[in-house]
Structures are given as C-alpha cells and as structure tokens.
VONUTOR-91272 format. One line per 2 residues: number of its first residue (from 0); their letters; for each residue x, y, z of C-alpha. Coordinates in Angstrom, 1 decimal. Each point is the difference from the previous one (the first is absolute). Last residue first. Layout:
# residues N
NUM	a	X Y Z  ... $
This chain:
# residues 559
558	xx	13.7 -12.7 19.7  2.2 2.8 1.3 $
556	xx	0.1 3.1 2.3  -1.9 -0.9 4.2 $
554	xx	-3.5 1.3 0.0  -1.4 -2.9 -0.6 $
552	xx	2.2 -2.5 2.0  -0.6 2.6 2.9 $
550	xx	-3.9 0.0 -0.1  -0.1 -3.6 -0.3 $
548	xx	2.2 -0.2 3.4  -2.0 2.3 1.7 $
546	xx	-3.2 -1.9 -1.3  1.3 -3.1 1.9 $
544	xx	0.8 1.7 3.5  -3.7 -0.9 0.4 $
542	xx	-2.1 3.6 -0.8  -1.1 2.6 3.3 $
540	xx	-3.0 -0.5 1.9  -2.6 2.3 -0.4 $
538	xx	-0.4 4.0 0.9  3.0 1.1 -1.7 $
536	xx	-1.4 -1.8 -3.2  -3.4 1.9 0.7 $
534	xx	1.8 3.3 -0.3  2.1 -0.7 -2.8 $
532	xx	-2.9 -1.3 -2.1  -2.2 2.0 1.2 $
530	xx	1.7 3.6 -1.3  1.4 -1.8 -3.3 $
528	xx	-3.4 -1.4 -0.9  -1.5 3.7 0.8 $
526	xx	2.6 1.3 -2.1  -0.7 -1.9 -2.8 $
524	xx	-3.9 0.4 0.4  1.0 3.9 -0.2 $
522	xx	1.8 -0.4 -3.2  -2.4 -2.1 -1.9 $
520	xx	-2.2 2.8 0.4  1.4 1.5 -3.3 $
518	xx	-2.5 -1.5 -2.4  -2.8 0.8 2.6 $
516	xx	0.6 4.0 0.1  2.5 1.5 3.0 $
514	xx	-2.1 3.0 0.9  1.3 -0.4 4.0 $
512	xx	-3.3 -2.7 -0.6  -1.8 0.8 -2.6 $
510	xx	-3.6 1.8 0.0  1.2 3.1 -1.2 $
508	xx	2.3 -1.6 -2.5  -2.7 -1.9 -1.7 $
506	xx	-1.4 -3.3 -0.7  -3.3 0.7 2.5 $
504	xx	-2.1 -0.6 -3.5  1.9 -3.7 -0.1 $
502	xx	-2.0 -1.2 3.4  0.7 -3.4 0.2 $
500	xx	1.8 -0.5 -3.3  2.9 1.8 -0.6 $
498	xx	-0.4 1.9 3.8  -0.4 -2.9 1.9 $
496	xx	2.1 -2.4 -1.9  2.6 2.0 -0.3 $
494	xx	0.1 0.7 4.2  -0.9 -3.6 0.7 $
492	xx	2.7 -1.4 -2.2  2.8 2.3 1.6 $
490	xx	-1.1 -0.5 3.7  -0.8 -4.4 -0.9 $
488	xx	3.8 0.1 -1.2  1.7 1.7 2.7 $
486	xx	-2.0 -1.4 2.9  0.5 -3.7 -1.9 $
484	xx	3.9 0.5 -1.1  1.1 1.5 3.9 $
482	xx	-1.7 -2.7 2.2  1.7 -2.3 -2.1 $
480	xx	3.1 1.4 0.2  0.0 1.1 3.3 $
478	xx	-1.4 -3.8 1.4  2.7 -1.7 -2.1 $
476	xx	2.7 1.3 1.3  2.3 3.3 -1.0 $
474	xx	3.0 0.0 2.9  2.8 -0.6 -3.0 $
472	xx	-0.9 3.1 -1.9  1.5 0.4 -3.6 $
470	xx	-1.5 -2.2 -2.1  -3.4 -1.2 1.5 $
468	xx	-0.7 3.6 0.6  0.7 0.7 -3.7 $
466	xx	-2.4 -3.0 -0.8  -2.8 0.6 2.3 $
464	xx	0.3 4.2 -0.3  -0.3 -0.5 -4.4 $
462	xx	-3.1 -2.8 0.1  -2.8 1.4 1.3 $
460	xx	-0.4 3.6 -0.1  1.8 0.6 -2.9 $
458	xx	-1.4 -3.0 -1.9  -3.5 1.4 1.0 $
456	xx	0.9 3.1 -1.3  2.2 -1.2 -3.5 $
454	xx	-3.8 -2.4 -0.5  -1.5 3.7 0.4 $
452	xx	2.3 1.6 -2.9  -1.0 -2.7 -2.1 $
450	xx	-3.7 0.6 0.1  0.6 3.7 -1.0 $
448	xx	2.2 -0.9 -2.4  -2.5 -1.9 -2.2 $
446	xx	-3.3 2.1 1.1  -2.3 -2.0 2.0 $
444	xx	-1.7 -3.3 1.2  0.1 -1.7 -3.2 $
442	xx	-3.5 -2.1 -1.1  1.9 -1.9 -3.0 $
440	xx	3.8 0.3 1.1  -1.0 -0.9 3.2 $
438	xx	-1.8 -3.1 -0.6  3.2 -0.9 -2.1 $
436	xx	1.6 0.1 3.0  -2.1 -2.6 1.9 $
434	xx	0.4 -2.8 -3.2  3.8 0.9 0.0 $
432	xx	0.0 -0.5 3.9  -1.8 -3.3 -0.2 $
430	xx	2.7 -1.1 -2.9  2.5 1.1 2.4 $
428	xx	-1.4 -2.2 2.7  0.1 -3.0 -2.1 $
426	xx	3.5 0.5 -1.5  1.3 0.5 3.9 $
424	xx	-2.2 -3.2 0.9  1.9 -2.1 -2.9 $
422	xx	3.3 1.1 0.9  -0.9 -0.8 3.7 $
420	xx	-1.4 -3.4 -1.0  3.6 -1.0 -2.1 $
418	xx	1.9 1.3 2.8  -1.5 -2.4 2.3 $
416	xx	-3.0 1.9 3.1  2.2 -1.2 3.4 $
414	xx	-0.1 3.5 1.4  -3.9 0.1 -0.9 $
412	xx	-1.7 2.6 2.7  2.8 2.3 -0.1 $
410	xx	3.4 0.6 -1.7  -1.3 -2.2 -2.8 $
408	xx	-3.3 0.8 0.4  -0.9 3.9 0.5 $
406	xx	3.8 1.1 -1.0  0.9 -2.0 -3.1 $
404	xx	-3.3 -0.7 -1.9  -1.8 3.0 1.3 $
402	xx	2.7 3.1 0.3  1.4 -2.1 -3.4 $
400	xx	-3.4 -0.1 -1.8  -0.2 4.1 1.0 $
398	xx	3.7 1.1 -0.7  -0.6 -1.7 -3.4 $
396	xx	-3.0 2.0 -0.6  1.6 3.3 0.9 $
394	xx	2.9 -0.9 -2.5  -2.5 -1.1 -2.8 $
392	xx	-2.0 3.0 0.4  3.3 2.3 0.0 $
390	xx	1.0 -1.4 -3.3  -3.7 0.0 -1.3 $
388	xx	-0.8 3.8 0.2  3.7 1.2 -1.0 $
386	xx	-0.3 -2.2 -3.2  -3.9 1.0 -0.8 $
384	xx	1.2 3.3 -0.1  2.8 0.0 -2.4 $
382	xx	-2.2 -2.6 -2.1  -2.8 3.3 -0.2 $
380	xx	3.9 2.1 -0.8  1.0 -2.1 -2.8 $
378	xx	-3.7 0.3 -1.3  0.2 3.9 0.0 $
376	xx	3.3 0.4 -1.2  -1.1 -2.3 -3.3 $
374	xx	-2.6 2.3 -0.8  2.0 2.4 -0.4 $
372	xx	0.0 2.9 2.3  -3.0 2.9 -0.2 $
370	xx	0.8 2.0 3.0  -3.1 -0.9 1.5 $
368	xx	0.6 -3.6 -0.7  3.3 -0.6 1.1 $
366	xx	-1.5 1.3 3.6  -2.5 -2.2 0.0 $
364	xx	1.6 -2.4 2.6  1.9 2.4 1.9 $
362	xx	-2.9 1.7 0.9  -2.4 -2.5 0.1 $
360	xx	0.5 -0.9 3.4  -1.1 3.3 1.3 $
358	xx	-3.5 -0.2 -0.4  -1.3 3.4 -2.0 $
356	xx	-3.1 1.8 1.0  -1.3 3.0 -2.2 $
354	xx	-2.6 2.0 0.3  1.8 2.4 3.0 $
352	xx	-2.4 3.2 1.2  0.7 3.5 -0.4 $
350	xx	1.9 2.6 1.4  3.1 -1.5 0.4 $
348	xx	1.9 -0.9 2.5  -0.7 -3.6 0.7 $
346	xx	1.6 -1.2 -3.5  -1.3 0.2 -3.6 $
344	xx	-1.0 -2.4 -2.7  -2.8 1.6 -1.4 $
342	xx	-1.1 -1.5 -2.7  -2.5 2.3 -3.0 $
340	xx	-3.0 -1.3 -1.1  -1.5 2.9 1.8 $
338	xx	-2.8 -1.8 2.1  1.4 0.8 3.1 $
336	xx	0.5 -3.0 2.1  1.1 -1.6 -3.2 $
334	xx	1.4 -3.6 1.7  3.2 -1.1 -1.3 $
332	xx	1.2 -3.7 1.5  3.7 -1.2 -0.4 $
330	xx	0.5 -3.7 1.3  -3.2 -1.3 -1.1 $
328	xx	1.9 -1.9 -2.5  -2.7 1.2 -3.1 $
326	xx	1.9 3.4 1.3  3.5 -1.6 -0.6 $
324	xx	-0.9 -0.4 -4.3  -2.2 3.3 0.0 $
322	xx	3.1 2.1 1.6  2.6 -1.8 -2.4 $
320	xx	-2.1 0.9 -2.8  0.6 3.7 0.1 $
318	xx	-3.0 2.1 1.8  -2.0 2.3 -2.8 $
316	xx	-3.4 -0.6 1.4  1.0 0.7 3.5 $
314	xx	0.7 3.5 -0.9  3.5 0.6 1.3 $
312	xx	0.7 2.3 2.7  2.5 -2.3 2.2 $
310	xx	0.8 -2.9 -2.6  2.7 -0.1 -1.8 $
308	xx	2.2 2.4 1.4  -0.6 -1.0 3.6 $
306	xx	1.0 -3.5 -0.9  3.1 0.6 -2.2 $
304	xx	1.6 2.3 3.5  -1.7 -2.9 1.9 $
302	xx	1.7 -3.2 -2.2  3.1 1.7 -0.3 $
300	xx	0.6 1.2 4.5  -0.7 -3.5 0.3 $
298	xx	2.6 -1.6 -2.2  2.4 2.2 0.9 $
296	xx	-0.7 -0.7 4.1  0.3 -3.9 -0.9 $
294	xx	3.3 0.4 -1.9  2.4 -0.2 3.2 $
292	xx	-2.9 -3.1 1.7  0.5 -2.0 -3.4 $
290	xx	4.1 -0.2 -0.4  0.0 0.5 3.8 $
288	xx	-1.6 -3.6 0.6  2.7 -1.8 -1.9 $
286	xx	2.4 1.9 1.8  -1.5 -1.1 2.9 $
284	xx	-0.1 -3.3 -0.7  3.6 -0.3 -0.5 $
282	xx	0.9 1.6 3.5  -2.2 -2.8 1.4 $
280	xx	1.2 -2.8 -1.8  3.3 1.2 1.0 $
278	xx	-1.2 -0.2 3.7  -1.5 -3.6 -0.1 $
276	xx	3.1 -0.9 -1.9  2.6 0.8 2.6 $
274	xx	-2.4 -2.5 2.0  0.6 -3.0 -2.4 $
272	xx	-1.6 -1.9 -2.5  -3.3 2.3 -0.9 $
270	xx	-3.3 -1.0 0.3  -0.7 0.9 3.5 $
268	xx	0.4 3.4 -1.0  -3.2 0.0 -1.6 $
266	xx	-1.5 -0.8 3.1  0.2 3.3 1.1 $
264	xx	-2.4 1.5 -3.2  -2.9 -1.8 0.3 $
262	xx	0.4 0.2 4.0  -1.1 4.0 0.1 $
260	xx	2.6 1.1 2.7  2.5 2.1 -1.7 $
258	xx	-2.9 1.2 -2.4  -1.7 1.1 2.9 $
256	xx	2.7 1.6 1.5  -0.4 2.8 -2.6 $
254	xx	-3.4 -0.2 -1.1  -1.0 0.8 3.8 $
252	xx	3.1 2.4 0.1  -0.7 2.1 -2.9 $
250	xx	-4.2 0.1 1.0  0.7 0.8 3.4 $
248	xx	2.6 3.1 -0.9  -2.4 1.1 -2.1 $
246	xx	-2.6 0.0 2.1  2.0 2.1 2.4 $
244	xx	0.7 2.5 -2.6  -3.9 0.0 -0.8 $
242	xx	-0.5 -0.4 -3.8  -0.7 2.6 -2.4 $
240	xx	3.4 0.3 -1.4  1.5 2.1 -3.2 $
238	xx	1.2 -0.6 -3.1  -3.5 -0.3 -2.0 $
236	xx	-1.2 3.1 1.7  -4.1 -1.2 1.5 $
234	xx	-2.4 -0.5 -3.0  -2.0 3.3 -0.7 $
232	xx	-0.3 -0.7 -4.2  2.7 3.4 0.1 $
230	xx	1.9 -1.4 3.2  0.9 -3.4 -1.9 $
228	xx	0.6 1.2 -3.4  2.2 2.4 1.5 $
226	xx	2.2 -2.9 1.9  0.0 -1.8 -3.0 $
224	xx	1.6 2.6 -2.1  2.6 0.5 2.4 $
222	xx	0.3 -3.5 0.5  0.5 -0.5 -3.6 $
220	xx	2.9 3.0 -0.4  -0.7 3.2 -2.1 $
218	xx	2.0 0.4 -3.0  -2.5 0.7 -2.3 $
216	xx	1.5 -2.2 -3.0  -2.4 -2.4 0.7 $
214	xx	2.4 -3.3 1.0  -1.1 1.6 3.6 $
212	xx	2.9 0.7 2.2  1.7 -3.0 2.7 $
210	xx	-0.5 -1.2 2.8  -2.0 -3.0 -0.6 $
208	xx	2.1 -0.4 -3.1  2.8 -1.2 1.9 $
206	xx	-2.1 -2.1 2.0  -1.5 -1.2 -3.3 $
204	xx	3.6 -0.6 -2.2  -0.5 0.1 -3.5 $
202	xx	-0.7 4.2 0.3  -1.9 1.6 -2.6 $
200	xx	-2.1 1.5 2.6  -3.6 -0.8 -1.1 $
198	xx	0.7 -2.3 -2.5  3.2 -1.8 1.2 $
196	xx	-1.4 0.0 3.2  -3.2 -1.7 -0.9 $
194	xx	2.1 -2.7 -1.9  2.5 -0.6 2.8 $
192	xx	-2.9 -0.7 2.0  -1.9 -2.0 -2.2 $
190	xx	3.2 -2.6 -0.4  0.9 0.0 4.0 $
188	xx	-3.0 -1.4 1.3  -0.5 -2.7 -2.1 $
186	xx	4.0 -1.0 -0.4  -0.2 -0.2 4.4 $
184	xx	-3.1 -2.1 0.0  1.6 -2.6 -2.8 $
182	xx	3.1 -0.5 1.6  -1.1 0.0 3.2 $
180	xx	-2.9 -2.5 -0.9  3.1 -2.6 -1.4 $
178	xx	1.5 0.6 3.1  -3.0 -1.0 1.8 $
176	xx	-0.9 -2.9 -1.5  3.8 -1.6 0.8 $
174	xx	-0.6 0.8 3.3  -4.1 -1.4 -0.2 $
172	xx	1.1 -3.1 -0.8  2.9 -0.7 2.4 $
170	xx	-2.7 1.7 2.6  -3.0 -2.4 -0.9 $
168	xx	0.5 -1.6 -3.3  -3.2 -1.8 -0.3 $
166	xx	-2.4 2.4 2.3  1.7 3.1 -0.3 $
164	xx	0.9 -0.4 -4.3  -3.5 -1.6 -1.5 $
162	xx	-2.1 1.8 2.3  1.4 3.2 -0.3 $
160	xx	-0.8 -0.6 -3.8  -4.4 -1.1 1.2 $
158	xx	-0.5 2.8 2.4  1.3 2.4 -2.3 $
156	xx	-2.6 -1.8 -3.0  -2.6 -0.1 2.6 $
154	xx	0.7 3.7 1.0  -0.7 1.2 -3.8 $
152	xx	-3.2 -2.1 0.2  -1.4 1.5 3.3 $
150	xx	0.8 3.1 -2.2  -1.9 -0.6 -3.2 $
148	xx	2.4 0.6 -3.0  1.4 3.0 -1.8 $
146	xx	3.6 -1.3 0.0  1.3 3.5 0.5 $
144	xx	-2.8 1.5 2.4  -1.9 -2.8 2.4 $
142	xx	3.8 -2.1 0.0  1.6 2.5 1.0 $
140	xx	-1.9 1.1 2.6  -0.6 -3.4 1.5 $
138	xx	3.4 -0.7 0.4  0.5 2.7 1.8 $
136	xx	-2.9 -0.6 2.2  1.9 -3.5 0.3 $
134	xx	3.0 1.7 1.6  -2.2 2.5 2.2 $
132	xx	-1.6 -3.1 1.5  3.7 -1.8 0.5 $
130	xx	1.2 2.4 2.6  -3.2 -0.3 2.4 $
128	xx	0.6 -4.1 -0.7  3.4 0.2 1.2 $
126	xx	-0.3 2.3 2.9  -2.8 -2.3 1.5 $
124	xx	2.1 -2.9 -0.9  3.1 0.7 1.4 $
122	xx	-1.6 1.3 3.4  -1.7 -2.9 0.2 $
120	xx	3.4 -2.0 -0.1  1.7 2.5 2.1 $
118	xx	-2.7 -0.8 2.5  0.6 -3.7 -0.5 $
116	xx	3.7 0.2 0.4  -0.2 2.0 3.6 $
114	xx	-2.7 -2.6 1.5  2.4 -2.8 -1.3 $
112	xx	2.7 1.8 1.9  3.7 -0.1 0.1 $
110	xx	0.2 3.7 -0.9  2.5 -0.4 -2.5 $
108	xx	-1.0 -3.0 -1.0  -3.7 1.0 -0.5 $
106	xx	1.1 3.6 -1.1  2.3 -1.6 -2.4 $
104	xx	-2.1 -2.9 -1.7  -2.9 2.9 0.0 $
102	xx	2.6 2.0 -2.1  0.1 -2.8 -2.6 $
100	xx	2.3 -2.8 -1.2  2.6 -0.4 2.7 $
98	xx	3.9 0.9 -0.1  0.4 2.4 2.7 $
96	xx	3.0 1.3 -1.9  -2.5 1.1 -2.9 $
94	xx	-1.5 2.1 3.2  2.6 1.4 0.9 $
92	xx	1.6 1.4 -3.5  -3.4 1.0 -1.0 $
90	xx	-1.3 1.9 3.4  1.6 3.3 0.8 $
88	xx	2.2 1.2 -3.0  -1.6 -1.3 -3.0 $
86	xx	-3.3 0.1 1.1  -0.1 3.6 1.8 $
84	xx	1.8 1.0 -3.6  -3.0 -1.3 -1.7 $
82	xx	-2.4 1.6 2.0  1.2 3.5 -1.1 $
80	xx	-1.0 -0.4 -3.4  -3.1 -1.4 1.1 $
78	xx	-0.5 3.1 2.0  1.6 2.8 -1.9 $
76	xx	-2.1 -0.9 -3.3  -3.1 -0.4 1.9 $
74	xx	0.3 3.0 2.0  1.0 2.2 -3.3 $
72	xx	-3.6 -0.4 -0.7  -0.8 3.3 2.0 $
70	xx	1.9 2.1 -2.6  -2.4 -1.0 -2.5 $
68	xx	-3.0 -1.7 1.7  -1.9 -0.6 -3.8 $
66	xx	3.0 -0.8 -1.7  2.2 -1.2 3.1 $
64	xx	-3.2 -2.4 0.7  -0.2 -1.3 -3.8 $
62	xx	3.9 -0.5 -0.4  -0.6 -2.3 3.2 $
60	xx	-2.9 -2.2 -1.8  0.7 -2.1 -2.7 $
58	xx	3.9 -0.8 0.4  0.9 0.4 4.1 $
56	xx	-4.0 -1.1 0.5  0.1 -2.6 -2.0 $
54	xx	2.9 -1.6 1.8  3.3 1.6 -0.2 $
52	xx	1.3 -2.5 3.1  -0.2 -3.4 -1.6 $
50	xx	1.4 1.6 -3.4  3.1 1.4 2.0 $
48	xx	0.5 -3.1 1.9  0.0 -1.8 -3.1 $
46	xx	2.7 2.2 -1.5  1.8 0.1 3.2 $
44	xx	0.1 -4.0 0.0  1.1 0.0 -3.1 $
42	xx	3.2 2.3 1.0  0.5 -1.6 2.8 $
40	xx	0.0 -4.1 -1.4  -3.5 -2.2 0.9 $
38	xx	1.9 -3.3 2.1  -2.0 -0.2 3.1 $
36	xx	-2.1 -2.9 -1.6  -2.6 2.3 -1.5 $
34	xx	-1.2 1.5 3.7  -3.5 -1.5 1.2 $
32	xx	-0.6 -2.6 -3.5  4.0 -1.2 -0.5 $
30	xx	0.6 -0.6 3.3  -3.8 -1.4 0.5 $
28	xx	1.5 -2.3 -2.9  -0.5 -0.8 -4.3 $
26	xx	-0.6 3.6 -0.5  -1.0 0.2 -3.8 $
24	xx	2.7 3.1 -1.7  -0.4 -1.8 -3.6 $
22	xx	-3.7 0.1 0.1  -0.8 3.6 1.8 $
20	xx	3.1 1.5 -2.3  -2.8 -1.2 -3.2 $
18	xx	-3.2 1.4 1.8  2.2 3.7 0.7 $
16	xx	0.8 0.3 -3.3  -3.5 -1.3 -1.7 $
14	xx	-1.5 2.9 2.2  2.4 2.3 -1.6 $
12	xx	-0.8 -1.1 -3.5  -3.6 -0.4 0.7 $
10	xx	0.1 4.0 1.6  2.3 1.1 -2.7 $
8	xx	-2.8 -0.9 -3.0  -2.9 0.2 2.0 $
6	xx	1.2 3.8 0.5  1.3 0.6 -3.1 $
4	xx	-3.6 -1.4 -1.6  -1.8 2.6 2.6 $
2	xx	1.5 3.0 -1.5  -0.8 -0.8 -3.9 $
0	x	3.0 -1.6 -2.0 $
C-alpha cells in the first residue's frame, strides 16, 4: 500500500472511532453537555485531560521548536510541564469544590459581579479562539501533505468530525473522544521514535537513546555529532542557549501559569465525582503528558541530526522524495541564490547565504519520512496529528458555547432561558465557533506553537491572578479583579499584537521590552493584573461577609 492509502486508511478508521463514541456518549442535559454529568472516573479523566492539553502544538509543533531552538526549546517542555503541578496543587481540588461549570461561573460567583463574569467571559473566548487557530493550522497541514487534498477542504472535513462529537455530545462526548485521541496520539508519536532510535542508536527507548552513542560503530554520542554539524554549517551549538536569561525566565512562567489558568483545561476537573478526584485526575494527566513531553527532546534532536545529513550540501536535483512531497506544501522553500545547484542549509555564522527555509511544524510530521519508515508509520503518525489537533479544538469550542450559552444568558441577560433552549443555544454557538475556527485553520495567523504559546500569555495575564486571588485572599472584590483581568489582558494582547503583526520587522530583542520576547510577555501582564488588582481592591470597598464564608468552605479538606 502506497503512503497516502495508510493514511486514508488510519485517518477513516480513526475518524469512524471518534464518530461512533460521539453517538453512544449523546449528552441528553446541560449537566451532561458543560461537564459530562460529573461522573468521568480519574484515571479517564487524566487521559482526556492529557489529550485536551497536548494540542497540536504539544504533538506537531514542540519537537519542531527544541529541533530548530535546541537547548532554548527546553522552555516549552519546562513550562507546560511545570503548569501541571500549579494545577494540581493550587486550583483543581478548589475549584471542583466550587462546583460550577466554567471558570467565568467562578469568577462571577466568586466575585459577585455580572461585570466580573462577563469580562471572564471575553476573556474565555479571546483566549479560546487565539488557541484554536494554531489547532486548525494543524489540521490543515496534515491534511495539504498526507491526504494530498486542497486545504480549505482538509479543514472542512476537521471542521465537519469536531462537529459531529462537540456539538452533539458536548463534554460527555468529547471525554470519551478524547481518550480515544490519547490513545491514538500517544501510539503515533511513540512508534517512529522508537524506530529512529533503534536505527540510529540501537536503543528501543528514545530518551535513552537521546543520550546515547551512534548505532555506527564510531562511538561518538548524537549530540556530539549534532553539536558539530551545527557549528560546521554555522548554526548556533545545538546544546547551548541563545535566549536572554530573563526571557527565559518569562517565557517558562508565562507557559507555566498559563496552562494553570487556560479554562479548557480547569474545567476538566469539573467532571470528576469528588474533590480527591480533581487532584488524581491531575497527577494522572501528568503522567500521561510525560510519556510525550520525556521523548519530545529525542525525537527532535533525530529529525535534525537526519535533517542536516540529508540535505545541507546536496544538489537540489538529487533531494529524496520526502523534500519534493512537503515542498509542493509550501512549508519548505529552496531558492538557488547562487546558481550552484547545490542547498545550502546553513545557520547565521556562516559565510554564505541560507537557501533553504523549513516551517517548523513539519518536523515531527515528516520525520518518518526522512528516515525512510514504513509507510504504515507515516499514516499512523498524519492520524496522530489530526488527534491532538481536534481534541483540543473540541475542548476550546466547548469552553466557547458554554462561556456563551451558560455565562452571557443564563447567568446574564436570559436567567429564565429552559434547559432545553440553553442546550440548544450552547449547540448553536459551538457550531458558530466550529465555522470561525475553521477560518483559521484555512488563512492561519502563524506558526502552530507559536500561536499557542500567546493564547498560554493572555491566559497568564488574565485568568491565573483572578482565580488564585479568589482562592486564597478574603479582601479581593470585584473592582480588583476586574480592574486586574482587563489591564492584564489588553497589556499582553497589545504587546503580541503590535510586534506580530503591527510592526513584525521591530520583532526583536533590541526593540523588546527588558528583552522579554512576545511569547513570554504573558508574564509581565500577570504581574501587572496582580499589582492592580491588589492595589485597587484596597482602594474599594471590601466583599459581603458572604465570600469569606465561600472562601473557607473551599479551602476547608473534604467534598
């Protein structure tokens, strides 16, 4: 079977998976449709958590950014890692105590202010639908190389299976999706890997084999050889830094408390039975997560050690296959600048001029290709991708139809609205956001990662100082909190937006400010919503005796 006949073979079968758990798993209730009943066991609800969370980015995109970063990557690992323990310690147990649906639901109630819920609301959405662009741009890569088909009709088809599982079986649905997605992400990534380290290092383990000695016989170690591939085709040293120390300090936290405050992800733990549960589903989903983020580094440090090699002084004319097959993508571009058929891939330092451009994203994604897999590999990893894509889609979706149906009407302008009308404006209003995503995924914005790592900023900035303040401070009011999440969030947005789109040639570390870059400006915004927050709060009248008490029933052990 040909390369493209896997992949239609393991896409329709995993596609028909996730149509099939859609039917059975039909939410009948808003219960059922905001957080699956309640009733979603630990150790599922870790595997879904895990497959909402590794998003496209996590599975298409992060081994890209270590491989072309190198030891710079390592923020993205340490900060979403990192996040998770944030969540499991700091917010899951209290908030499933809270009991509502979403984290607007809690920052109205908490703060006892419509004002407060609706700014939360916005919040959600603006951070959902900057998350959910580099999803369908994932979805769109896939479908534009393996299945060989127009783009804008790749993201249809995405648009069309999310639609089937978010809009009918809404978080009941999309739990029972998502482990399903885990499964099949998880096998993807790990099968090529334990290939390419089995023939390059002869290890079956790939963070073992990251490192270990060359399978060669010459004894040297792969990121010894990497690192003097690097400096000899005047790339910077594959194990060492670039970055700013401060930037990197910016760029771990933003991702960091980020992920503790993206809302995709909290009200997972809603979905669990009891409050000990919201912790062990935490726990579990980090395990999940580790089994990808441990053998991400391996995988990156195969695909550029395979990459150099293949191509940096080739003549163009003799390319492999692979190259041909992503540069009809448009997502690796050669241009002969000196007319001697020959491409030179080569870094900064050298003498003369780069002719090759290579996106990111497809790193992972042809990786099985340069190292000449089975074509079977390569199919099983095109549905790997298209899982991580659509399982975070469908969460960020739901957190949109709920922020509307929910927050804006029921706990607004409609607080009479049936259950039976809510259900049906939540379905409505995800279908809208399916329709607005998929306008993403065909004119994207940016880089996979890159895109996510702004929606962890404005999450940062936003959400994370409302909710831990809510927690554990009992003079937080309304005013601070409010006041915080809009200078926080409109800092961080204005500064991406300004220099990722406003004036992108001014993208650089000399014109940054303190030389913190956009992705990691998520942790100044947080501060500044910390900083007025607590001053304006001190300013303002202090909260009814009411939140005190809601403060101490959540902090206080048990169910």
């Amino acid at each position: 079977m040909t390369v493209q006949a896997w992949t239609f073979l393991l896409v329709g079968l995993s596609f028909a998976l996730y149509i099939g758990i859609a039917i059975w798993s039909r939410a009948a209730s808003t219960g059922e449709f905001y957080i699956a009943g309640g009733r979603v066991p630990p150790v599922l609800n870790g595997m879904a958590t895990a497959a909402d969370w590794m998003s496209a980015a996590s599975f298409i995109s992060m081994a890209g950014l270590i491989s072309f970063m190198g030891r710079d990557g390592s923020v993205y690992l340490l900060g979403w890692t990192g996040g998770y323990v944030l969540l499991a310690l700091l917010l899951a147990p209290y908030l499933r105590k809270f009991g509502k649906f979403t984290v607007p639901d809690f920052v109205g109630d908490r703060y006892y202010s419509q004002t407060a819920r609706f700014v939360a609301v916005l919040c959600a959405i603006f951070v959902s639908f900057t998350y959910v662009a580099g999803q369908m741009r994932g979805v769109g890569i896939v479908f534009s190389r393996f299945l060989e088909i127009d783009i804008v009709f790749g993201v249809l088809i995405g648009m069309g299976i999310v639609f089937s599982y978010a809009v009918l079986g809404g978080m009941r649905g999309i739990t029972y999706t998502q482990v399903a997605q885990y499964c099949v992400l998880i096998f993807a990534y790990l099968v090529p890997a334990i290939f390419i380290s089995l023939l390059m290092t002869g290890n079956v383990i790939p963070q073992i084999g990251f490192g270990s000695t060359l399978a060669d016989g010459s004894g040297t170690f792969l990121l010894d050889k990497l690192d003097g591939i690097s400096q000899e085709l005047g790339f910077h040293t594959y194990t060492q830094g670039q970055k700013g120390l401060l930037d990197v300090f910016a760029i771990t936290a933003a991702l960091m408390v980020g992920t503790a405050g993206l809302p995709h992800v909290i009200v997972r733990f809603y979905t669990v039975p009891h409050v000990r549960d919201a912790r062990s589903s935490a726990g579990w989903a980090l395990v999940f997560i580790a089994i990808l983020y441990t053998s991400a580094p391996a995988v990156a440090a195969f695909a550029r050690t395979n990459l150099l090699g293949t191509v940096a002084d080739r003549p163009y004319a003799e390319v492999p296959q692979w190259f041909k097959n992503w540069e009809n993508t448009g997502l690796i571009t050669f241009e002969d600048k000196n007319g001697d058929g020959l491409i030179q891939f080569v870094g900064s330092g050298a003498a003369q001029a780069n002719e090759l451009i290579i996106d990111p994203d497809i790193v992972v994604l042809a990786n099985p290709e340069i190292a000449q897999l089975p074509g079977w590999v390569i199919g099983l990893v095109a549905a790997g991708g298209l899982a991580a894509a659509l399982s975070t889609a469908a969460g960020l979706l739901l957190v949109i139809s709920t922020a509307v149906a929910r927050d804006l009407l029921k706990k607004g302008f409609m607080p009479d609205i049936s259950e039976r009308r809510e259900l049906l404006t939540a379905r409505i209003t995800a279908g809208v956001a399916v329709c607005i995503a998929g306008y993403f995924g065909i004119d994207p914005p940016g880089f996979v990662a890159q895109v996510v790592a702004f929606a962890f900023g404005l999450a940062a900035a936003s959400f994370f100082p409302a909710i831990i303040l809510g927690i554990f401070t009992r003079p937080m009011n309304k005013y601070g909190a409010v006041s915080g999440m809009i200078v926080g969030i409109a800092f961080t947005a204005a500064y991406i937006i300004f220099f990722e789109f406003v004036r992108p040639e001014l993208n650089s570390a000399e014109n940054w400010l303190w030389g913190i870059s956009p992705e990691g400006i998520g942790t100044i915004g947080m501060m500044l919503n910390f900083a007025v927050a607590l001053v304006v709060s001190r300013l303002t009248p202090a909260p009814p005796a009411s939140i005190g008490e809601l403060i101490d029933r959540l902090r206080t052990p048990g169910d």
